[in-house]
VEXDREN-2710 file (C-alpha; in Angstrom, 1 decimal):
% VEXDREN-2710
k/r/px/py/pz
1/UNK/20.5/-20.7/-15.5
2/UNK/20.1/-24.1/-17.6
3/UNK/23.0/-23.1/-19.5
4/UNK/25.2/-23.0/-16.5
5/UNK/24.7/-26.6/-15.2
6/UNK/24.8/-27.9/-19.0
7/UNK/26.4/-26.1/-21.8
8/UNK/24.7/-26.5/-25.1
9/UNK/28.0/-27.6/-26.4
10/UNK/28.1/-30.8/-24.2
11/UNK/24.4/-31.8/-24.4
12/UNK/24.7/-31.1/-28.2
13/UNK/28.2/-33.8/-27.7
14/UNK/25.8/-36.0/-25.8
15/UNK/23.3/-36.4/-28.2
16/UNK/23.9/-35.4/-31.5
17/UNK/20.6/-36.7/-33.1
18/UNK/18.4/-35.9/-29.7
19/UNK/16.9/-32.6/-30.3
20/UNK/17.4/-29.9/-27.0
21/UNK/14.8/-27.8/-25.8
22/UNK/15.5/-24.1/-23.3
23/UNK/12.1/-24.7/-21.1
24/UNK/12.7/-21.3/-20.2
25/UNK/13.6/-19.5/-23.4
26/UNK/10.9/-21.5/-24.9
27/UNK/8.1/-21.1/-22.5
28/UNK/5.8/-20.1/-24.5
29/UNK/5.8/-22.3/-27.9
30/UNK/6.2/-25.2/-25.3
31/UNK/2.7/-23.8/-23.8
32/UNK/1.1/-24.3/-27.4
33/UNK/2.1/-27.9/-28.2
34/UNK/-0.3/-31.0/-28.7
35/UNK/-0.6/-32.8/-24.8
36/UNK/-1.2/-36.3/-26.1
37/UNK/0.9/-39.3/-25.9
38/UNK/4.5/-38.8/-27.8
39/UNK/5.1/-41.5/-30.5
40/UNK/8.7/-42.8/-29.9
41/UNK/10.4/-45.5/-32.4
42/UNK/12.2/-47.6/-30.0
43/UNK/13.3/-50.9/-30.1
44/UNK/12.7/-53.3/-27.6
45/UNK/16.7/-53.9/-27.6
46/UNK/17.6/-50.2/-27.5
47/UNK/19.3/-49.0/-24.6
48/UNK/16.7/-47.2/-22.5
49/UNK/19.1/-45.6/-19.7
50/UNK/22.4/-46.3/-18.0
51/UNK/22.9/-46.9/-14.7
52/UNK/26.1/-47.0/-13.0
53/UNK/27.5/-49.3/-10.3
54/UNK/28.7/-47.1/-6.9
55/UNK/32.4/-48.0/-8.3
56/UNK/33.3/-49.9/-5.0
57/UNK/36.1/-51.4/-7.2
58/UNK/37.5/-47.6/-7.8
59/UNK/35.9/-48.0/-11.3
60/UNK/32.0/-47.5/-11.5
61/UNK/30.6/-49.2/-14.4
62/UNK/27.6/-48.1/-16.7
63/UNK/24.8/-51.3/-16.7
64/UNK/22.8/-50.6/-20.2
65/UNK/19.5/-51.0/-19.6
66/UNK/17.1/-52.3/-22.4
67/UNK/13.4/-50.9/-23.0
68/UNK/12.9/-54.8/-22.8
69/UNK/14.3/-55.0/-19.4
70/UNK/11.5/-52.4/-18.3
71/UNK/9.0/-54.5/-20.3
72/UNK/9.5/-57.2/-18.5
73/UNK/10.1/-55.8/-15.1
74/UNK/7.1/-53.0/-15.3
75/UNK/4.6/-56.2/-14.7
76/UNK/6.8/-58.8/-12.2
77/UNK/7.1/-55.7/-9.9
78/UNK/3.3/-55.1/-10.3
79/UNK/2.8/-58.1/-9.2
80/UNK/4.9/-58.5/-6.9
81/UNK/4.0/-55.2/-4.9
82/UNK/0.1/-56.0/-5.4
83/UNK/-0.4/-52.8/-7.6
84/UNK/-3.5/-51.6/-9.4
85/UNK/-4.4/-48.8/-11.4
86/UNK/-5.8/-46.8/-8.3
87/UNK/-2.3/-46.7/-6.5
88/UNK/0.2/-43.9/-6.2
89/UNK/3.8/-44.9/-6.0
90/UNK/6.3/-42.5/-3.5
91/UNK/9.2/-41.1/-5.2
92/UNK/12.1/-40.7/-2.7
93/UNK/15.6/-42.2/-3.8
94/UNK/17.8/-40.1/-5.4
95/UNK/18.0/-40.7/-9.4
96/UNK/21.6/-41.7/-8.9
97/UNK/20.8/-44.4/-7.0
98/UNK/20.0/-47.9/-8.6
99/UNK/16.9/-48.6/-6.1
100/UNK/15.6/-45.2/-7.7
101/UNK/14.1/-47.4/-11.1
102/UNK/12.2/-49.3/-8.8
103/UNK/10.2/-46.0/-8.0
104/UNK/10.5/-44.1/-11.6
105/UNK/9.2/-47.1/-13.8
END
């Protein structure tokens, strides 16, 4: 179960002010909830993940990553990798890999 890979304790510890949500105890209130875009306050310095360094000096290190940084990146690799609209974008990287934004955002 979800509580065996994550106690409720340590996401709770994680994020005290994020609200936590059982997808599976929840099911069904989940099914009855609006589908339109989510309204987020975020600012464009707030940290929008962390992503750590493969610690080849024996310590990895957490890189903060800005909603800015995406801002400004979302369009260069547009660009860059000829995108439109109409394209589909593979996912294949593991998330814990730092090549993996390249393919989430």
């Amino acid at each position: 179960t979800t509580g065996e890979m994550l106690p409720r304790s340590e996401l709770a510890a994680m994020s005290p002010d994020a609200a936590h949500v059982d997808l599976v105890a929840d099911a069904d209130g989940i099914a009855g909830l609006d589908r339109g875009p989510v309204r987020v306050a975020a600012a464009l310095d707030d940290v929008a993940y962390v992503i750590y360094t493969s610690g080849s000096t024996g310590v990895p290190k957490g890189a903060m990553i800005t909603h800015q940084g995406i801002v400004n990146r979302l369009p260069w690799q547009a660009d860059l990798l000829k995108l439109s609209p109409s394209d589909a974008f593979l996912h294949k990287a593991p998330v814990s890999f730092d090549i993996s934004i390249n393919e989430i955002f």
